[in-house]
N, C-alpha and C positions, 0 to 999 in steps of 0.2 A: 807577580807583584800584587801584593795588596792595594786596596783603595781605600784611602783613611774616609774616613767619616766626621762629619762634626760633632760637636759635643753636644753631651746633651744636659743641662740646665733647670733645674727648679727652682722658681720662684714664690718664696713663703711671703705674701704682703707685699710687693713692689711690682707693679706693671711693667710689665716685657714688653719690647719694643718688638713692633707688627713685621717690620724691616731691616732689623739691625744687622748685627755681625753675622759671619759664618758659625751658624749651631742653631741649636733645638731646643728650643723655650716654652715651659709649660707654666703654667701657675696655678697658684696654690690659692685660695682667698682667706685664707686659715691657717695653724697648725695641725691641726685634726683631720684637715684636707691632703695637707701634706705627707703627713704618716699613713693615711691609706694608699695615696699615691705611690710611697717610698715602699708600701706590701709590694704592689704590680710591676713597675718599674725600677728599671736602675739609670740614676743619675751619676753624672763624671761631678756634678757641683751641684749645694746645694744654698742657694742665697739666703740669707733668712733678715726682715726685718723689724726691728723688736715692737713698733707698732700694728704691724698687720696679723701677729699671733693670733688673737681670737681671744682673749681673756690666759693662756698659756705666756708661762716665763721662759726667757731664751735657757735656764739651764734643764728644764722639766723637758724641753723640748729636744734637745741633745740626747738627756738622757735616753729618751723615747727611742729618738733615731739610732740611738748605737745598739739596743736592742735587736730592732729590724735590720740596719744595718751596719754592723760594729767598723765596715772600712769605707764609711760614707765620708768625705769631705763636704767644709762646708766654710761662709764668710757670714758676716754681718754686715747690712751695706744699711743705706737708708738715702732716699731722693727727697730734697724738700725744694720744691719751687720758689721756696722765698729767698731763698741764698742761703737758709741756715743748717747748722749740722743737725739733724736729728738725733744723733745721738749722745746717747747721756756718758758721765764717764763710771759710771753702774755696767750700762748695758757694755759699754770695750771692758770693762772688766769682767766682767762676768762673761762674756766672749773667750775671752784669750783665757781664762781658766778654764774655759770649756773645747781646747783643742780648735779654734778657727782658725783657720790658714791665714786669714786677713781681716782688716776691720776698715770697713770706706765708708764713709763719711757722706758723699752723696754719690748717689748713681745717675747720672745725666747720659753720661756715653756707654753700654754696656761694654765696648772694645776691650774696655781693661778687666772686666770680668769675664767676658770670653778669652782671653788670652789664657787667664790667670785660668780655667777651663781644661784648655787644649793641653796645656801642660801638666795640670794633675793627668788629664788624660793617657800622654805619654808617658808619664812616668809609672802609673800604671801597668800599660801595656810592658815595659821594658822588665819591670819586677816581674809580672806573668810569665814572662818568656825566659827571666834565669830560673824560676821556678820548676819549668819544665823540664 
């Protein structure tokens, strides 16, 4: 019997919670931090939010990732503590042309991005195994 593992999470711009859900949370303070990250490691997800780039556009930054890694998943989230959505409707655009699994609006609870996680995860796993 196997022993699943949690996910494991990169965070491009948005602070990870020290406590949260079951998985593995790294962050990026950049994009440019993030694509060397994404050389070393592999992520099950990859969060990205379009103000914590570094001077980089969410599609340069795609493109970057699919480079290093062409079967990277990935969302566009964005946390505002004022109540409001962060994001523009450029950046969900230019998301969803750019292959994001999801687009949220604010990130307060990561539950739902850990979920959304486990399950690229699995699904994953399950394509590997007919592959075999």
């Amino acid at each position: 019997m196997t022993q699943e593992t949690a996910p494991c999470l990169l965070s491009v711009g948005l602070d990870v919670p020290s406590d949260g859900p079951d998985a593995s949370y790294v962050f990026a303070e950049n994009a440019f931090r993030a694509l060397e990250l994404m050389k070393l490691l592999r992520f099950d997800l990859v969060v990205v939010s379009p103000d914590g780039l570094g001077g980089m556009s969410v599609p340069h930054l795609v493109r970057q990732m699919r480079v290093i890694a062409p079967w990277q998943k990935w969302v566009l989230a964005a946390a505002d503590a004022n109540g409001e959505c962060g994001l523009t409707q450029q950046d969900e655009l230019a998301a969803r042309c750019n292959g994001a699994l999801a687009v949220i609006d604010e990130v307060n609870d990561w539950s739902e991005v850990c979920s959304l996680a486990s399950s690229v995860r699995s699904r994953s796993r399950r394509e590997f195994a007919l592959e075999a």
